[in-house]
Short mmCIF file of the C-alpha atoms (twelve columns), coordinates in Angstrom:
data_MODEL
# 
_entry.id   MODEL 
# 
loop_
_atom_site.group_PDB 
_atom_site.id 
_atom_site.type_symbol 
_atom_site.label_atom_id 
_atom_site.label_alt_id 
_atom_site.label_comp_id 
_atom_site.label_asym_id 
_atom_site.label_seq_id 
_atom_site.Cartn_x 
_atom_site.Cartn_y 
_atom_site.Cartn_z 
_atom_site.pdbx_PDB_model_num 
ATOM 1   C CA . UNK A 1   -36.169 64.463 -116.203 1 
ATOM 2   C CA . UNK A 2   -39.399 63.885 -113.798 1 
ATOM 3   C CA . UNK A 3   -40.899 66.151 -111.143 1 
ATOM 4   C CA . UNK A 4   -39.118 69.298 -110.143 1 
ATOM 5   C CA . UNK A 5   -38.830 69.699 -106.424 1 
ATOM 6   C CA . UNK A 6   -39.568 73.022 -104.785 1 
ATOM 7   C CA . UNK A 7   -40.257 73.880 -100.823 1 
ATOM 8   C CA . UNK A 8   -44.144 72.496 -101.492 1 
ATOM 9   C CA . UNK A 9   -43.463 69.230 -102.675 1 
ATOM 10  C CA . UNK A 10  -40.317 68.472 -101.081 1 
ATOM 11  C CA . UNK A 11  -41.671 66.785 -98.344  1 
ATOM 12  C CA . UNK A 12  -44.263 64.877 -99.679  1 
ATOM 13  C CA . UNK A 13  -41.789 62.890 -102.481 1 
ATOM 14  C CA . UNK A 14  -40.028 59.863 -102.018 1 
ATOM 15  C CA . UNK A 15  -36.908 60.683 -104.252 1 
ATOM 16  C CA . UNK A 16  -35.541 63.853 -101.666 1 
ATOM 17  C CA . UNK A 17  -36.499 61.205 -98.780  1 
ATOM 18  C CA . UNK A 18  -34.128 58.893 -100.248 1 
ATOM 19  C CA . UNK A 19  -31.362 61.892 -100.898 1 
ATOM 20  C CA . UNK A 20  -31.804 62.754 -97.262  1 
ATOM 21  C CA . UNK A 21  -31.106 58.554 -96.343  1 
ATOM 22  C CA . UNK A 22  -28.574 58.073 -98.526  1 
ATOM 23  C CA . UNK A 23  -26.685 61.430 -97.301  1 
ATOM 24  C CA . UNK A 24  -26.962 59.973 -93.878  1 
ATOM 25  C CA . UNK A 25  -25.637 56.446 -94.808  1 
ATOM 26  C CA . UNK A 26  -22.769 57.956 -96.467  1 
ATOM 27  C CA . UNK A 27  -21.368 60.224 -93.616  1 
ATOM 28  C CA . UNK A 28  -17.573 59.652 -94.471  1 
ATOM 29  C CA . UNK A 29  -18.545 58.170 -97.680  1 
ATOM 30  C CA . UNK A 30  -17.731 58.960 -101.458 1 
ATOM 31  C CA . UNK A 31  -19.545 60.905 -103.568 1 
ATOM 32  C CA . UNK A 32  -21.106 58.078 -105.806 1 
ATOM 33  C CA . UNK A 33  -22.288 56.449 -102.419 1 
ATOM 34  C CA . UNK A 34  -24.229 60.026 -102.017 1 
ATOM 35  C CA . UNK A 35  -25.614 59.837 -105.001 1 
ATOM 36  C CA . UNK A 36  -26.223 56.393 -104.645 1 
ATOM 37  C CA . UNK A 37  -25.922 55.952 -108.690 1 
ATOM 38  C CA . UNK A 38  -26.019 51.831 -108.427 1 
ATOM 39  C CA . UNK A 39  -30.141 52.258 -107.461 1 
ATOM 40  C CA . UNK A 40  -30.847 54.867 -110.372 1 
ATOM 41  C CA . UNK A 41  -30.496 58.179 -109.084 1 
ATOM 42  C CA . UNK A 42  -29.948 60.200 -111.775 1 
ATOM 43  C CA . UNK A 43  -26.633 62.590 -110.768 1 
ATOM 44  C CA . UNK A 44  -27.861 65.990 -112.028 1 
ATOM 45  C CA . UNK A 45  -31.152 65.380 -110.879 1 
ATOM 46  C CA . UNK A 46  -30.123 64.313 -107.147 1 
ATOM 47  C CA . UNK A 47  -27.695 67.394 -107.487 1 
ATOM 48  C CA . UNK A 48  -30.404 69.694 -107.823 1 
ATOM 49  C CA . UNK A 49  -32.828 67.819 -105.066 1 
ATOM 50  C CA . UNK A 50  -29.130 68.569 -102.583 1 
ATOM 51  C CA . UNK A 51  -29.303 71.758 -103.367 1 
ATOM 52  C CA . UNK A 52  -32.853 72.253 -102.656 1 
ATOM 53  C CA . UNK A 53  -32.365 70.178 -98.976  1 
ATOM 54  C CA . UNK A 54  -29.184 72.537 -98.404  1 
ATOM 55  C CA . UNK A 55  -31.735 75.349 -98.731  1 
ATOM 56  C CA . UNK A 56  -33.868 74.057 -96.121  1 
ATOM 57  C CA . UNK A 57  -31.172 73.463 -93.949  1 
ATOM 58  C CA . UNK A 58  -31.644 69.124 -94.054  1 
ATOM 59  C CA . UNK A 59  -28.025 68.780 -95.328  1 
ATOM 60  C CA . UNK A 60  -24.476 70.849 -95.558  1 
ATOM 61  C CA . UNK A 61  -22.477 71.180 -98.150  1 
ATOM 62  C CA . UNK A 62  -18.460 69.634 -96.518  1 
ATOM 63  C CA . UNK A 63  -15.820 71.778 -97.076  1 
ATOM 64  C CA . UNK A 64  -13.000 71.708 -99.953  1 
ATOM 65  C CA . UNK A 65  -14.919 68.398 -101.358 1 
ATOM 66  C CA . UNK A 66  -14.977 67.646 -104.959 1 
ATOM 67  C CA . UNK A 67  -17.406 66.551 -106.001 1 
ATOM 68  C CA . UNK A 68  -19.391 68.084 -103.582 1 
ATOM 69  C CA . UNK A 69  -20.087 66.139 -100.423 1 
ATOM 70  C CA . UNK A 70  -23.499 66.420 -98.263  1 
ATOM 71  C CA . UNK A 71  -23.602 65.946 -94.245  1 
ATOM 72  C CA . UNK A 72  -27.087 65.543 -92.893  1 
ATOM 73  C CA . UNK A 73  -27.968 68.624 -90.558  1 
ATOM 74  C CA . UNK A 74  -30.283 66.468 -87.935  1 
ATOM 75  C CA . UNK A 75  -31.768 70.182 -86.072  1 
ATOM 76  C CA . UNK A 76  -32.854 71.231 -89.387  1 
ATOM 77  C CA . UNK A 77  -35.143 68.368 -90.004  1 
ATOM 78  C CA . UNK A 78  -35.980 69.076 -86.200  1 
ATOM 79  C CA . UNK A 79  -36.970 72.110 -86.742  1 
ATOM 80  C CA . UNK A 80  -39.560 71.400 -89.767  1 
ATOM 81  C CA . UNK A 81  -41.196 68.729 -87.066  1 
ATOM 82  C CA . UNK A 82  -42.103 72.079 -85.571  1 
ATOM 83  C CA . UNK A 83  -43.125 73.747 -88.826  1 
ATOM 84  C CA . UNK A 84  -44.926 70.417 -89.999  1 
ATOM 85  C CA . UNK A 85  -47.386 69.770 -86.577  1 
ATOM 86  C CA . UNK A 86  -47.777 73.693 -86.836  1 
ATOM 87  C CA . UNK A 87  -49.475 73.124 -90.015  1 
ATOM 88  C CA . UNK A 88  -51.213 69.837 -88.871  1 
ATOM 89  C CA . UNK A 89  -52.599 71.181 -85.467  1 
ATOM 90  C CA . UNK A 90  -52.551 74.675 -84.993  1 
ATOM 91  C CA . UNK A 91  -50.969 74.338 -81.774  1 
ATOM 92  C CA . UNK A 92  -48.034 72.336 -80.652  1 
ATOM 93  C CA . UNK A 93  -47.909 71.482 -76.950  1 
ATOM 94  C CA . UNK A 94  -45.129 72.997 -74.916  1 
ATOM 95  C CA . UNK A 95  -41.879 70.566 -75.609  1 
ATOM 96  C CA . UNK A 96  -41.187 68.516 -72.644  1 
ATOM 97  C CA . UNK A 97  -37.208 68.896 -71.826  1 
ATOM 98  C CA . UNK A 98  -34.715 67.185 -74.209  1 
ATOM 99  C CA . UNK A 99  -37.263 66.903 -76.577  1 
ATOM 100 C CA . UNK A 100 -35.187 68.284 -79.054  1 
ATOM 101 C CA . UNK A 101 -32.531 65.636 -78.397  1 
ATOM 102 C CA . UNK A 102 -35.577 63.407 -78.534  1 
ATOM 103 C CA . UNK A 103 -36.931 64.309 -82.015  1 
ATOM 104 C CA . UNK A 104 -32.825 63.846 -83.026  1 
ATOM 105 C CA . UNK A 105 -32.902 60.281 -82.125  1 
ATOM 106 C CA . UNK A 106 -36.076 59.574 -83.808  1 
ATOM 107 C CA . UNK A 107 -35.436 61.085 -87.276  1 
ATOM 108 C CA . UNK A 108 -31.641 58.925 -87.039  1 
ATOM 109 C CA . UNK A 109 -33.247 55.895 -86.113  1 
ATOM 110 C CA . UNK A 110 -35.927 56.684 -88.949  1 
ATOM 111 C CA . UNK A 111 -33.177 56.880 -91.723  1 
ATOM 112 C CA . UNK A 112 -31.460 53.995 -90.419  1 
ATOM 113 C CA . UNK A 113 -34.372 51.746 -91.499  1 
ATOM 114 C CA . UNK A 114 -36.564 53.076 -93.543  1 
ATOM 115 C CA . UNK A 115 -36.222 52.522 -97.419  1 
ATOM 116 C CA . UNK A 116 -39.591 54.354 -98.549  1 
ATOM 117 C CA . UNK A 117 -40.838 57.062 -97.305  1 
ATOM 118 C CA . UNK A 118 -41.331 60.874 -97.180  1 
ATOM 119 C CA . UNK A 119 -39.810 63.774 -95.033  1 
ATOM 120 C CA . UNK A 120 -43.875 64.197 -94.273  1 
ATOM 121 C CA . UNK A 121 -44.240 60.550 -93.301  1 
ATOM 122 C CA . UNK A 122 -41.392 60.353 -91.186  1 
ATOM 123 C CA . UNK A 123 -41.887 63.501 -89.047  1 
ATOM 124 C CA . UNK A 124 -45.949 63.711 -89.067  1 
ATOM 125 C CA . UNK A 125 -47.761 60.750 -90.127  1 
ATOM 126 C CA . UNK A 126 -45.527 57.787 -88.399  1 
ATOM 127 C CA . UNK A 127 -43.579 59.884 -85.648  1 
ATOM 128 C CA . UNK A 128 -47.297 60.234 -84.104  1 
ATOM 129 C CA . UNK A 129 -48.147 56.496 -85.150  1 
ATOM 130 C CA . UNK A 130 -45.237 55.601 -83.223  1 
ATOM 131 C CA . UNK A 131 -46.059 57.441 -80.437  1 
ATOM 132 C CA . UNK A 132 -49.892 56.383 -80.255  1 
ATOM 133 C CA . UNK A 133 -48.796 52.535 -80.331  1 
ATOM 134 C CA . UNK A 134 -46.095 52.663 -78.015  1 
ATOM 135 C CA . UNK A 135 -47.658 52.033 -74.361  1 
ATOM 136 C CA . UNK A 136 -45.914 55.469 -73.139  1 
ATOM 137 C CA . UNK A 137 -47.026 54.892 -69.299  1 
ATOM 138 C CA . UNK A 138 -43.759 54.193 -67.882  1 
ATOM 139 C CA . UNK A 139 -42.479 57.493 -69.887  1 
ATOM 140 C CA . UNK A 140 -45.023 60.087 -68.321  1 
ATOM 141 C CA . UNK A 141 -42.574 61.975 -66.550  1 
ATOM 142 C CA . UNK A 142 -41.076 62.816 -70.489  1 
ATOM 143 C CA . UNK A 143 -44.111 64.063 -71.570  1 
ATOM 144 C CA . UNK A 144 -46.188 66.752 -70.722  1 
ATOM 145 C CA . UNK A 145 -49.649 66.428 -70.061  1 
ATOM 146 C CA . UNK A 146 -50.529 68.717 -73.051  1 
ATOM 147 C CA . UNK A 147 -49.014 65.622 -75.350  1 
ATOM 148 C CA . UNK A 148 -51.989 63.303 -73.923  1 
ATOM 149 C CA . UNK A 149 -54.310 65.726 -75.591  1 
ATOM 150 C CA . UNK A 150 -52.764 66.282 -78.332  1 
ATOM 151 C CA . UNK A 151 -52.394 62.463 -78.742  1 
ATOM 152 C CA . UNK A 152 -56.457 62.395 -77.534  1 
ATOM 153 C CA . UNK A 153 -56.975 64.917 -80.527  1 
ATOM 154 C CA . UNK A 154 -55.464 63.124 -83.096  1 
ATOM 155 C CA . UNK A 155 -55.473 59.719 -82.873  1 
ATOM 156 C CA . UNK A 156 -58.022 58.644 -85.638  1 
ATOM 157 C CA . UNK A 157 -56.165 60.902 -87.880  1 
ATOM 158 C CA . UNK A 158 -53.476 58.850 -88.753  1 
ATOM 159 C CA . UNK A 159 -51.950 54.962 -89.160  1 
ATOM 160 C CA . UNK A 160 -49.391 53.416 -90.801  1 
ATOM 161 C CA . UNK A 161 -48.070 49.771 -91.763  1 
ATOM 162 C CA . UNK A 162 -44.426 50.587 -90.546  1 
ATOM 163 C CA . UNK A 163 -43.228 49.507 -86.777  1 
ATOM 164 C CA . UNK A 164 -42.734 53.523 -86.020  1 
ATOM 165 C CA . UNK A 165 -42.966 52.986 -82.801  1 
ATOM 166 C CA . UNK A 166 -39.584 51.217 -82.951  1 
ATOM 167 C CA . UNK A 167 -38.001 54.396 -83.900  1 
ATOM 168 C CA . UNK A 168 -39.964 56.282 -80.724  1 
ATOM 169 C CA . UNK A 169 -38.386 53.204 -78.784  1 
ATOM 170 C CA . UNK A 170 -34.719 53.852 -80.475  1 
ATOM 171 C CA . UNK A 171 -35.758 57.915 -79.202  1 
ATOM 172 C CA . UNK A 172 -36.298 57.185 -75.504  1 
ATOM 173 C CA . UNK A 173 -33.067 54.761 -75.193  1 
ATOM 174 C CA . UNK A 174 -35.284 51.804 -74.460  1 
ATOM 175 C CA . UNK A 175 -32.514 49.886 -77.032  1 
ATOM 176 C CA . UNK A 176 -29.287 50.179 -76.878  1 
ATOM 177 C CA . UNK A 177 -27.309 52.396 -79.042  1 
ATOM 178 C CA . UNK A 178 -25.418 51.029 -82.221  1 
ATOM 179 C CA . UNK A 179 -23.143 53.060 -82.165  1 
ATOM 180 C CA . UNK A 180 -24.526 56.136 -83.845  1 
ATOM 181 C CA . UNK A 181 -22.631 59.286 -83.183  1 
ATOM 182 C CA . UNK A 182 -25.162 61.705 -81.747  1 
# 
């Protein structure tokens, strides 16, 4: 069947990235748009990944659906940002205000456009590749000065091919909304 998924590998994978992306694309959707069955997921094996993501709190299981139907659960992804920088750094600098609402934007734009990726990717390695590329001087007032040094700390750590700072952009409003229910 392949790799099985448990709460140390599951966000380092590509496959429960993709679960995650196609849960999100299919808000309202059917079930074999969730499982996305046209690009190869295999059902039972996707099943198993949901139920592992449900777990973590990523995605909730919608009531009296059968099949089963997924809706992504944005704050729990959120909330492993915290647990992931934890583990990076130690230390996470003290959250400017909305950054919450913030860190909500990012992941949605995120799994709007990204085909390839991993949970780990999109909330460690390219969250603070888009945040080191995008010229953030007109946005001081969002962050707190602790961020600069965090930022200072870790900026030869990491780098990515992806425009991630797009998805920072799509965070701070800079575009305009399409439309995505927040």
């Amino acid at each position: 069947m392949g790799l099985e998924y448990d709460e140390d590998n599951v966000y380092d994978t590509v496959f429960p990235f993709r679960v995650l992306r196609n849960v999100y694309h299919s808000d309202g959707g059917t079930y074999h748009v969730q499982m996305n069955l046209k690009a190869g997921m295999d059902q039972e094996y996707a099943e198993g990944v949901l139920d592992l993501l449900d777990g973590l709190g990523f995605v909730y299981p919608v009531p009296d659906t059968d099949p089963q139907l997924f809706k992504l659960r944005v704050q729990g992804l959120v909330d492993a940002w915290y647990r992931l920088w934890e583990q990076e750094v130690e230390h996470i600098p003290t959250a400017p205000e909305n950054f919450d609402r913030f860190l909500e934007r990012y992941i949605k734009s995120y799994l709007e456009t990204e085909r390839n990726s991993t949970i780990r990717e999109m909330l460690v390695k390219d969250f603070f590749w888009g945040m080191k590329t995008l010229d953030l001087s007109e946005e001081d007032e969002f962050l707190d000065p602790s961020f600069k040094e965090f930022e200072l700390r870790l900026e030869d750590r990491y780098e990515s091919d992806r425009h991630a700072h797009e998805h920072v952009q799509e965070a701070m409003g800079f575009r305009e909304e399409k439309g995505v229910e927040e």
